[in-house]
N, C-alpha and C positions, 0 to 999 in steps of 0.2 A: 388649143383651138377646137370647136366643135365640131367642127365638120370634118376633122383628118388629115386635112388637108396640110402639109410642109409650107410653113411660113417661108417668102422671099421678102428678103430686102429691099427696098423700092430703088429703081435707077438712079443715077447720079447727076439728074437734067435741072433738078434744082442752085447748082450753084449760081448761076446766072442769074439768076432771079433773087437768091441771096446776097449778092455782092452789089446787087442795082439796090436792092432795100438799102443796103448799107451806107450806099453810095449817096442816098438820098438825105439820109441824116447827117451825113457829114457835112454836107453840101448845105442842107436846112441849116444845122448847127454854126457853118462859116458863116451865113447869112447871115446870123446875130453880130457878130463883132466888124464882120469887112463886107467893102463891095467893089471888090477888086475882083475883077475875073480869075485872074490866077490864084488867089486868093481863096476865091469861092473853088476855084479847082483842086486847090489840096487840097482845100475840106472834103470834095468828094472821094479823093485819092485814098487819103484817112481813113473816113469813112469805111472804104470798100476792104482797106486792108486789115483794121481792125475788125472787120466779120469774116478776114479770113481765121485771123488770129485767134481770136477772142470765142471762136467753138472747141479747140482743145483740148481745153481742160474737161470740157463737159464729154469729148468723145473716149477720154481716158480715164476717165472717173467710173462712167458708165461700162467701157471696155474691160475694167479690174472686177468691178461688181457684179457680173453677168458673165461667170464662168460658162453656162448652157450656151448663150449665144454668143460667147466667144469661139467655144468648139466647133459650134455649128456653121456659124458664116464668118469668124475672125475679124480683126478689125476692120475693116472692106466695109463689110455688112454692117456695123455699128457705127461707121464713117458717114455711109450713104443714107442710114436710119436716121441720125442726127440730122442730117443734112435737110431730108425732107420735114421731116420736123422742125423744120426754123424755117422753111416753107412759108410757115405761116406769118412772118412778120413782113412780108410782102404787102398785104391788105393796109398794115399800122402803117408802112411809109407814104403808102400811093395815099391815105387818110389826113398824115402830115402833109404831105406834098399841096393837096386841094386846101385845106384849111388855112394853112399858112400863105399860099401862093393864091389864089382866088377868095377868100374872105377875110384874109387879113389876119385869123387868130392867131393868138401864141399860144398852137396845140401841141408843139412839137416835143420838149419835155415826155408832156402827159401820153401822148402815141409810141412813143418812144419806151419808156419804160414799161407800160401796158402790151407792147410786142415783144421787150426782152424777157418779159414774163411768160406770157402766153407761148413763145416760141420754147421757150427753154422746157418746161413742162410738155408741149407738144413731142419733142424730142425724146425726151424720156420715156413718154408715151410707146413712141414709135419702135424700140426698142423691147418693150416691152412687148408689143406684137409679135415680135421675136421670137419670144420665147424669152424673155427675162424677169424680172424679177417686180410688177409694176407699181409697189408701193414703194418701195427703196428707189425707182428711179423717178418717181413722182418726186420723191424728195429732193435727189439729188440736181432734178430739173429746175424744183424752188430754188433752192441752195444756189446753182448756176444761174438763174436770175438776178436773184436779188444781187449778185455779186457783180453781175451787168449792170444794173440800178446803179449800184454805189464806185464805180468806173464811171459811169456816163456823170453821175453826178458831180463827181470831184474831179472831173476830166472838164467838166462846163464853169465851175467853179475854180478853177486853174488856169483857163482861159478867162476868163473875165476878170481876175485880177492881173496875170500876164499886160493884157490890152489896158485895163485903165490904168496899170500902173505904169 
């Protein structure tokens, strides 16, 4: 950093805000097949657990490959960096949410994987403010997307032959 200054780890205020995104695709995603309330409730329950789940691998990936900021702030710090860094799929749900619920598209797909993108590179980012390593975790933020993609993908196409079949 230029100014000297000792990088801090951002707070850990973002989960909330991560698990409602999540929450929202699950919920969007139930919406396709059922219109059961309860129905629509596991989807959101899914949803939020699978964004508990589903950062991980990205915080242990990151955690291995970032010897500097693991010494410096340990996994805590690259817990909470992640963390804020998926921050940003917040925007992609509340986007799903309006599109799909007030104008009828069928954006959710395309929100969806456009925030598992952009969050997951965000995160590697964040990380890399650290004091880590930022093209390797640029990479590794791709790599944890596109891996999100290909889950939600065959996760929407597993459910939709489950139902019609």
């Amino acid at each position: 950093m230029a100014t000297g200054k000792k990088a801090v780890a951002p707070t850990s205020g973002h989960a909330l805000l991560r698990m409602l995104a999540f929450a929202i695709f699950g919920y969007l995603a139930a919406r396709r097949f059922f219109s059961d309330v309860e129905l629509l409730s596991v989807g959101a329950v899914a949803g939020a657990l699978a964004g508990v789940f589903l950062l991980s691998p990205l915080r242990w990936l990151l955690w291995l490959a970032n010897t500097k900021v693991r010494e410096e702030h340990g996994y805590s710090g690259i817990r909470r960096a992640v963390g804020a860094g998926f921050a940003t799929i917040v925007p992609f749900a509340l986007l799903a949410l309006a599109a799909e619920l007030s104008f009828g598209w069928d954006a959710l797909t395309a929100f969806a994987m456009s925030g598992f993108m952009a969050a997951s590179g965000a995160a590697g980012l964040e990380v890399s403010r650290l004091g880590g390593k930022p093209i390797l975790n640029l990479v590794f933020g791709a790599i944890h997307g596109l891996g999100l993609v290909a889950v939600w993908t065959l996760f929407m196409i597993a459910v939709q032959v489950y139902v019609a079949g």
